[in-house]
N, CA and C atoms as an extended XYZ file, in Angstrom:
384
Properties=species:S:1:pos:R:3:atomname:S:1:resname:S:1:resid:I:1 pbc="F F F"
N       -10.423       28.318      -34.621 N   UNK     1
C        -9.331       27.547      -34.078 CA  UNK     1
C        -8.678       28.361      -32.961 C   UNK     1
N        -8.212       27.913      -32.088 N   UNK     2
C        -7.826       28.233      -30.717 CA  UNK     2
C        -6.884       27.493      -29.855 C   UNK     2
N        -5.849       28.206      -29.362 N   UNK     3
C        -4.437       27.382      -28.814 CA  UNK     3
C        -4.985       27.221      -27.454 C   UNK     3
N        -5.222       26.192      -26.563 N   UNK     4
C        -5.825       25.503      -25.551 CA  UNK     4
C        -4.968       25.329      -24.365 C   UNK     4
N        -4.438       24.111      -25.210 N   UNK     5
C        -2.986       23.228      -24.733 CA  UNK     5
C        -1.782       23.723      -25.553 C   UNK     5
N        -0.347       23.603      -24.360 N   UNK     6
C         0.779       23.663      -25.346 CA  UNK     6
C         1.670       23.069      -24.445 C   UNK     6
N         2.774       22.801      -24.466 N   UNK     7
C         3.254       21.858      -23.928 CA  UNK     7
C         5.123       22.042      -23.783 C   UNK     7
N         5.886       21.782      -22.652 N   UNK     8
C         7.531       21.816      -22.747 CA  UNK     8
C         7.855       20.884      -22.178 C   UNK     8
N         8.865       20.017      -22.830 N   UNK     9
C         9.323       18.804      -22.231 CA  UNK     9
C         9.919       19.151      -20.814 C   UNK     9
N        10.024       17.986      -20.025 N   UNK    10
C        10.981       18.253      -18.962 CA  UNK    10
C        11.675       16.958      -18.526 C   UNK    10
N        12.575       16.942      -17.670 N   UNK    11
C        13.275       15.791      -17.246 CA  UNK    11
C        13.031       14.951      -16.262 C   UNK    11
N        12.211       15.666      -15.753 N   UNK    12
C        11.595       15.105      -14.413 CA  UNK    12
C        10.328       15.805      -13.610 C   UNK    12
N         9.223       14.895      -14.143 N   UNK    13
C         7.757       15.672      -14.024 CA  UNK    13
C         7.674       16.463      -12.633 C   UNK    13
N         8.067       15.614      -11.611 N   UNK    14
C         7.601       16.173       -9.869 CA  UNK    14
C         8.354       17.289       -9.907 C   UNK    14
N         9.733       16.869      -10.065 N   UNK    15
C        10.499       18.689      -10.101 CA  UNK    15
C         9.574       19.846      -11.035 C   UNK    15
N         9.199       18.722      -11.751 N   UNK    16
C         8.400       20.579      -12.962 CA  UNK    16
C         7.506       21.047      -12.285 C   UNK    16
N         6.696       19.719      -11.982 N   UNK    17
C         5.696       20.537      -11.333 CA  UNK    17
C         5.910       21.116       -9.726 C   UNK    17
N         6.674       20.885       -9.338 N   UNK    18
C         7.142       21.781       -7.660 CA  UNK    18
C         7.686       23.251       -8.165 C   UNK    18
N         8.194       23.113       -9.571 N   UNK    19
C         8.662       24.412      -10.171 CA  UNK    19
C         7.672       25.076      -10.710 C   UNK    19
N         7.135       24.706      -11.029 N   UNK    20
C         5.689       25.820      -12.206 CA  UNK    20
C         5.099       26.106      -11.511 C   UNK    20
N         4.632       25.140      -10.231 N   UNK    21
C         3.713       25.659       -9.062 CA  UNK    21
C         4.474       26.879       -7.926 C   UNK    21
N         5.132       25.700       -7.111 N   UNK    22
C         5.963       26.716       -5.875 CA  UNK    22
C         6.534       27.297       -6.363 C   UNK    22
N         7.479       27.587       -7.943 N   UNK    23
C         8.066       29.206       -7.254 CA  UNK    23
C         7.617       29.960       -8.903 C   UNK    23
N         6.935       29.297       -9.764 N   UNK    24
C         6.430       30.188      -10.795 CA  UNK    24
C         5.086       30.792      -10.289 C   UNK    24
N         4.507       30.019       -9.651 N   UNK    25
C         3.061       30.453       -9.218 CA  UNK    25
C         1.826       29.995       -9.824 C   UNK    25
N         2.282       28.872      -11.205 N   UNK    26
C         0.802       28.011      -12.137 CA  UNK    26
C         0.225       27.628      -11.113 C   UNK    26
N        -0.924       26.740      -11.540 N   UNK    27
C        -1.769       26.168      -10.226 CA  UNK    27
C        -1.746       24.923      -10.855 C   UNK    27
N        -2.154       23.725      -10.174 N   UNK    28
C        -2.144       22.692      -11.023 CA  UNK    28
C        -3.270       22.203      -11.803 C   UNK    28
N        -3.681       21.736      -12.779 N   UNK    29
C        -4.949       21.235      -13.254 CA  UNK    29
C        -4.987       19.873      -13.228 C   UNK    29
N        -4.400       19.663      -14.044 N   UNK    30
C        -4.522       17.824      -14.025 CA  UNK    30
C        -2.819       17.308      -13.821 C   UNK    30
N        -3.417       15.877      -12.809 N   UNK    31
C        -2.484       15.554      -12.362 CA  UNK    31
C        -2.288       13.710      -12.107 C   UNK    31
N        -2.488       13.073      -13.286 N   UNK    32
C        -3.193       12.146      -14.065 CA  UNK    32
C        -2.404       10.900      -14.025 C   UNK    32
N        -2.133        9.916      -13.497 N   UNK    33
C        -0.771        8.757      -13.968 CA  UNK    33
C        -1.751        8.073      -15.477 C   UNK    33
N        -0.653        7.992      -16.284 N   UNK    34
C        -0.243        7.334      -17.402 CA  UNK    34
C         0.834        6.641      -17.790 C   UNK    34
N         0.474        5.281      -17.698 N   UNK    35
C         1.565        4.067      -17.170 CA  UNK    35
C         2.976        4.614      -16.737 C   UNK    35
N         3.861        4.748      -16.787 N   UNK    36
C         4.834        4.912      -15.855 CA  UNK    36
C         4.871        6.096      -15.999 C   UNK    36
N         4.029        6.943      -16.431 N   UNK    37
C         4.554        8.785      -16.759 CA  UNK    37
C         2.817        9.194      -16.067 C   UNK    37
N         3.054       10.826      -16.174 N   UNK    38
C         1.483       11.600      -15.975 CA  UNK    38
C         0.898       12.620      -16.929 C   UNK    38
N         0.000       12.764      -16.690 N   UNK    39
C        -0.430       14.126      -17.562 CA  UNK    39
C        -0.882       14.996      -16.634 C   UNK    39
N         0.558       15.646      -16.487 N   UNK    40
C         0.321       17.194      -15.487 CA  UNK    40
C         0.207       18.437      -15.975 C   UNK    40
N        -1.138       19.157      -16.090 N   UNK    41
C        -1.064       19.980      -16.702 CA  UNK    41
C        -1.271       21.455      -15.847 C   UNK    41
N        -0.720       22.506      -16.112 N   UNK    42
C        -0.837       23.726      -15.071 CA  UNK    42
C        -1.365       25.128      -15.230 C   UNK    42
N        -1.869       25.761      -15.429 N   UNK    43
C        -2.994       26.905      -16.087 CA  UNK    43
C        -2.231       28.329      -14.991 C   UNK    43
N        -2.351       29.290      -15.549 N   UNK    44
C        -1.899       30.513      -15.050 CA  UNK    44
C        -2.981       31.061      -14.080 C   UNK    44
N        -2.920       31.611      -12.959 N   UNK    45
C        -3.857       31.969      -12.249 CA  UNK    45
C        -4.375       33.561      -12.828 C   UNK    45
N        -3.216       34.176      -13.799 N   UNK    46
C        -3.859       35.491      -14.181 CA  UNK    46
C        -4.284       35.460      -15.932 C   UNK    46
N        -4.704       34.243      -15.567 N   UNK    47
C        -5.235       34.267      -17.202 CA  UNK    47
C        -6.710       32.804      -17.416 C   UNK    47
N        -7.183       32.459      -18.881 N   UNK    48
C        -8.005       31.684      -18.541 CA  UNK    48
C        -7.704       30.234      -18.035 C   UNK    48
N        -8.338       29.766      -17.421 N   UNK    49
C        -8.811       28.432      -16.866 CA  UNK    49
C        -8.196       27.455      -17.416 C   UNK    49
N        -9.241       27.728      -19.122 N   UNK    50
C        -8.911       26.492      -20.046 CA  UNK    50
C        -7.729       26.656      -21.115 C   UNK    50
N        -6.408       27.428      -20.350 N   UNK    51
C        -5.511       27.480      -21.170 CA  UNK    51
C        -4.851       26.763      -20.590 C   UNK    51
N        -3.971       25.709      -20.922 N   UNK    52
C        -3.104       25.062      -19.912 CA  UNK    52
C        -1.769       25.062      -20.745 C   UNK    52
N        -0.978       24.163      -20.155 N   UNK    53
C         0.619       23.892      -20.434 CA  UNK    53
C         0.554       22.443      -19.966 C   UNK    53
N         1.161       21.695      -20.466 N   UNK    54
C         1.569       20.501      -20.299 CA  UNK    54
C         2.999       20.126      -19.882 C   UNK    54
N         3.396       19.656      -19.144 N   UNK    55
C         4.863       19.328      -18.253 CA  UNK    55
C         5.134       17.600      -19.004 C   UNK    55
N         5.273       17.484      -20.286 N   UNK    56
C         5.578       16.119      -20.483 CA  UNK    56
C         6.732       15.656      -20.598 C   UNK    56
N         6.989       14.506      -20.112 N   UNK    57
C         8.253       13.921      -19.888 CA  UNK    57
C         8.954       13.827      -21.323 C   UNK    57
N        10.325       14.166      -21.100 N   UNK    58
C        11.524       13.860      -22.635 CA  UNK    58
C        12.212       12.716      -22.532 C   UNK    58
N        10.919       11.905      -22.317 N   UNK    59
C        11.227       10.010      -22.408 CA  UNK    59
C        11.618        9.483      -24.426 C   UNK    59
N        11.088       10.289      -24.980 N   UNK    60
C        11.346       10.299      -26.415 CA  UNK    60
C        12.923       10.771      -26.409 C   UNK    60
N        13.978        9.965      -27.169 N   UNK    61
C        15.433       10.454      -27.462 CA  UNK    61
C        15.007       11.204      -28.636 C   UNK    61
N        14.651       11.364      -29.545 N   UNK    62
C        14.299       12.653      -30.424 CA  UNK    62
C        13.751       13.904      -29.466 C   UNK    62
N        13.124       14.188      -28.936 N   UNK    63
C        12.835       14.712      -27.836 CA  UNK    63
C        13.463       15.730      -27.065 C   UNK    63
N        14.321       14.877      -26.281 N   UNK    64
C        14.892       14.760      -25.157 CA  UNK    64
C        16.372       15.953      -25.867 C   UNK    64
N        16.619       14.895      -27.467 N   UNK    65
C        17.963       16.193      -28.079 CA  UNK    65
C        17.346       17.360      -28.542 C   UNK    65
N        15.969       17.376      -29.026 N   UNK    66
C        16.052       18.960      -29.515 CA  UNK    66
C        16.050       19.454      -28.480 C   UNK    66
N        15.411       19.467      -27.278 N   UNK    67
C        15.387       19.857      -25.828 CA  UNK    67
C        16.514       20.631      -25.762 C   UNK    67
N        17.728       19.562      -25.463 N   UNK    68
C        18.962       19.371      -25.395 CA  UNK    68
C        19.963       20.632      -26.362 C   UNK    68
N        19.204       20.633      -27.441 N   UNK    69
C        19.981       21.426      -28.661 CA  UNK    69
C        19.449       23.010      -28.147 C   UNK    69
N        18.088       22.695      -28.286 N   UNK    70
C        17.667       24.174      -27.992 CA  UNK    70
C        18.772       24.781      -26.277 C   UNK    70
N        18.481       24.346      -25.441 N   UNK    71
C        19.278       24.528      -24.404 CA  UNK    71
C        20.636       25.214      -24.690 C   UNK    71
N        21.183       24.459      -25.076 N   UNK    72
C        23.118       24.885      -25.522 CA  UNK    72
C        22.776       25.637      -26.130 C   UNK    72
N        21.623       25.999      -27.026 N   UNK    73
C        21.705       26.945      -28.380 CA  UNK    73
C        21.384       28.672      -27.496 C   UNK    73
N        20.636       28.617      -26.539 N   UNK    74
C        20.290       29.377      -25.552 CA  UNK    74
C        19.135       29.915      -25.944 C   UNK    74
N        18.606       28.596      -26.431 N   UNK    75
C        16.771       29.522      -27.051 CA  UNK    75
C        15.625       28.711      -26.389 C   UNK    75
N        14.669       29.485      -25.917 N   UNK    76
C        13.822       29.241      -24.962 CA  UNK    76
C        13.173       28.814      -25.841 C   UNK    76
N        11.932       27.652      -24.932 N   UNK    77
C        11.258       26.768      -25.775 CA  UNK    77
C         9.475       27.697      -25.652 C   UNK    77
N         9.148       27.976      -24.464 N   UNK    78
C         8.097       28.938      -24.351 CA  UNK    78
C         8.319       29.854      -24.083 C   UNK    78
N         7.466       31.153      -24.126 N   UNK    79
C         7.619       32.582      -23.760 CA  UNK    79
C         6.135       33.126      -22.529 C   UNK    79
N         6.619       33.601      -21.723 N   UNK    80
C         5.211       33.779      -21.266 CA  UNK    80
C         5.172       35.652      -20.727 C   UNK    80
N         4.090       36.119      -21.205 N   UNK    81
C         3.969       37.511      -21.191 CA  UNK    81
C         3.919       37.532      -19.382 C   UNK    81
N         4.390       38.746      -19.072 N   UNK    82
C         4.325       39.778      -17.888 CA  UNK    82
C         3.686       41.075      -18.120 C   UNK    82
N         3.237       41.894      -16.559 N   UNK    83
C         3.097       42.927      -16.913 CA  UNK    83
C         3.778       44.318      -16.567 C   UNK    83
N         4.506       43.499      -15.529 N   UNK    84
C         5.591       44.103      -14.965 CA  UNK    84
C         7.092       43.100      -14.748 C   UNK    84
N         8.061       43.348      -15.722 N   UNK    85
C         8.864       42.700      -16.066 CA  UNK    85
C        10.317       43.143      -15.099 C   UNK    85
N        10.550       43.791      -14.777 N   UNK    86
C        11.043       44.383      -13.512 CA  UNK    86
C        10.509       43.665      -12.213 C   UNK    86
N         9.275       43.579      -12.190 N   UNK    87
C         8.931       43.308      -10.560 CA  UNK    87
C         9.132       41.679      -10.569 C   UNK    87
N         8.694       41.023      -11.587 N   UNK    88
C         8.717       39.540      -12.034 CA  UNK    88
C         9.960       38.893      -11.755 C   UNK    88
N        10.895       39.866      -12.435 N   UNK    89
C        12.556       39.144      -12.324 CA  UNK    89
C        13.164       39.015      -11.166 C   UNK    89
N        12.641       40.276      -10.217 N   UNK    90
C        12.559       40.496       -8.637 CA  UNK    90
C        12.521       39.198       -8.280 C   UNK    90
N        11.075       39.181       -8.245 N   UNK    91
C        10.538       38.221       -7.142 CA  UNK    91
C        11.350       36.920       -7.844 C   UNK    91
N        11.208       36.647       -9.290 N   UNK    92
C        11.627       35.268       -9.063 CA  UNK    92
C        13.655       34.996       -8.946 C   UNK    92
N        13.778       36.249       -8.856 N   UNK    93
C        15.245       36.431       -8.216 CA  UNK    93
C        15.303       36.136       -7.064 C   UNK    93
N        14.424       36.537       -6.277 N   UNK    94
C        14.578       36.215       -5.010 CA  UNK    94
C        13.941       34.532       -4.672 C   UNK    94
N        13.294       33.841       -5.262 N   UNK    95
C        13.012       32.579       -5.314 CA  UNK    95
C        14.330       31.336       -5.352 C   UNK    95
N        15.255       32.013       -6.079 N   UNK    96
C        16.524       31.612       -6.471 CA  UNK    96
C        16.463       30.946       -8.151 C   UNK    96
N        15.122       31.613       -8.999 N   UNK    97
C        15.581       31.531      -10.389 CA  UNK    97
C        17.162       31.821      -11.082 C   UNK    97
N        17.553       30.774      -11.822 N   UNK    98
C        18.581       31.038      -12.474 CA  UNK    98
C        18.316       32.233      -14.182 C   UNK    98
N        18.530       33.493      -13.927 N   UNK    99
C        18.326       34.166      -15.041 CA  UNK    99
C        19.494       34.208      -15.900 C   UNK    99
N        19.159       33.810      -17.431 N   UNK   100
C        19.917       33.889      -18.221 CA  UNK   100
C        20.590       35.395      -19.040 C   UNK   100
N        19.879       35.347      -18.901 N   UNK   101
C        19.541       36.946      -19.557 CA  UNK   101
C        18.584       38.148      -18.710 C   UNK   101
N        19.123       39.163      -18.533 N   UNK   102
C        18.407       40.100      -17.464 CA  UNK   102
C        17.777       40.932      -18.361 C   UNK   102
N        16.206       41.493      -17.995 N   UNK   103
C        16.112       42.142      -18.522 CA  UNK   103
C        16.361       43.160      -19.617 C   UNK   103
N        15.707       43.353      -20.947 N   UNK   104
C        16.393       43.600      -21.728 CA  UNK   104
C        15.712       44.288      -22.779 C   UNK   104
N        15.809       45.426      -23.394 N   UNK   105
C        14.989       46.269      -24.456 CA  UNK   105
C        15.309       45.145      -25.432 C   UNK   105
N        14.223       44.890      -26.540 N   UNK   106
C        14.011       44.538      -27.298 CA  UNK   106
C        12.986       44.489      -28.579 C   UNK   106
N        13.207       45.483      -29.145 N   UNK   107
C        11.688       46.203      -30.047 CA  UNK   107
C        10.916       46.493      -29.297 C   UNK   107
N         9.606       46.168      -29.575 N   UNK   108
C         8.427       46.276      -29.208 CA  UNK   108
C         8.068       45.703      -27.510 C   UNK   108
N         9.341       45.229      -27.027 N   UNK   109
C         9.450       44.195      -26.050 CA  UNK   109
C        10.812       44.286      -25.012 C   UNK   109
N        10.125       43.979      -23.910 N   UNK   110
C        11.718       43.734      -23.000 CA  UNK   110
C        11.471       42.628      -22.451 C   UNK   110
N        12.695       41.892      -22.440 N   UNK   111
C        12.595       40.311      -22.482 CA  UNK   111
C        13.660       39.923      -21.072 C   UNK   111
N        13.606       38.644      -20.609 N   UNK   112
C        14.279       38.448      -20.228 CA  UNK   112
C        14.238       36.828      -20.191 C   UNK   112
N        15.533       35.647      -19.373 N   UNK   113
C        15.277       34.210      -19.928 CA  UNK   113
C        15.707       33.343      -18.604 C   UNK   113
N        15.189       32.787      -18.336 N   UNK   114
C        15.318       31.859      -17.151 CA  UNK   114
C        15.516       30.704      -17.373 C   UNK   114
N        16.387       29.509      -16.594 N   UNK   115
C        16.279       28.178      -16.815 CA  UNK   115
C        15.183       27.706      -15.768 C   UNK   115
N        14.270       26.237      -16.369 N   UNK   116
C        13.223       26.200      -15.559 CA  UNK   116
C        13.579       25.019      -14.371 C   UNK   116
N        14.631       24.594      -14.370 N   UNK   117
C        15.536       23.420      -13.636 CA  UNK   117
C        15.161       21.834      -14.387 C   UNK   117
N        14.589       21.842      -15.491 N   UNK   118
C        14.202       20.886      -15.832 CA  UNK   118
C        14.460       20.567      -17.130 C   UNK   118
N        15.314       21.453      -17.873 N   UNK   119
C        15.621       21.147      -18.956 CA  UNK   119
C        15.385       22.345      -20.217 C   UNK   119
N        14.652       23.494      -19.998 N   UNK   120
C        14.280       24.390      -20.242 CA  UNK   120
C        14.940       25.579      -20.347 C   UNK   120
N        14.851       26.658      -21.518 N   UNK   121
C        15.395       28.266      -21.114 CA  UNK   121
C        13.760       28.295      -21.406 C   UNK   121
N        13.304       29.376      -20.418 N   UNK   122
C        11.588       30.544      -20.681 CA  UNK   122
C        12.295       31.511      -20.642 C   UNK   122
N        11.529       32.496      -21.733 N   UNK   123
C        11.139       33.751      -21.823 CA  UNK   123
C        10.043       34.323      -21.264 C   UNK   123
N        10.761       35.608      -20.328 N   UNK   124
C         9.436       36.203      -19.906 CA  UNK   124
C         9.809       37.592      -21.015 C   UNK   124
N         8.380       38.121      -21.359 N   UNK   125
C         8.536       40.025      -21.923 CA  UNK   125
C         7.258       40.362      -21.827 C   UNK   125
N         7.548       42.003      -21.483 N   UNK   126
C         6.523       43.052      -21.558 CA  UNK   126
C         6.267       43.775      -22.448 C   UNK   126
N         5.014       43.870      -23.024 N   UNK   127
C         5.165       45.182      -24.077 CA  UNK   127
C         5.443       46.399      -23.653 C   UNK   127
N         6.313       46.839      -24.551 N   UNK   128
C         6.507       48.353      -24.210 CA  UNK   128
C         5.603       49.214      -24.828 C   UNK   128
């Protein structure tokens, strides 16, 4: 068994995907209409192919509040590893990411948390 696909709601697909692409750096994979929604999915350029992420719409009101809950609660819904967690926060500082949390020792890990403009807190961390 093997994690493939995984998936974070968002509020508005075109913004996610102008965000995951232009200033996270995913690439796009599929980019699919499904009656009034899509299946946009976006794969990391420093990792495999057939791993993707899914950008699906929080057209579901169950959905849309845990989204919502997690948000206020200030807990990120994905985490995505770096390898330089310093240079990362840089650049996407200079993109005009909103960081929640700056860099930060944390066990085994230094973390830090971004909003993704779409409804989202991410975690980025490095192993230490």
């Amino acid at each position: 068994m093997r994690i493939k696909l995984t998936s974070v709601m968002v509020d508005d697909q075109e913004k996610a995907l102008r965000f995951y692409t232009d200033v996270l750096g995913f690439r796009k994979k599929h980019d699919l209409p499904v009656g009034e929604f899509r299946w946009i999915t976006v794969t990391s350029p420093e990792g495999p192919d057939d791993l993707e992420l899914a950008l699906e719409p929080n057209a579901n009101p169950a959905g849309r509040t845990f989204q919502q809950a997690m948000f206020t609660q200030g807990i990120p819904l994905a985490a995505f590893q770096v390898d330089d967690l310093p240079a990362e926060f840089a650049r996407l500082s200079a993109r005009g990411v909103a960081f929640t949390k700056a860099p930060t020792p944390a066990g085994p890990v230094t973390l830090a948390v971004f909003a993704d403009t779409c409804g989202n807190l991410i975690q980025l961390y490095q192993r230490v």
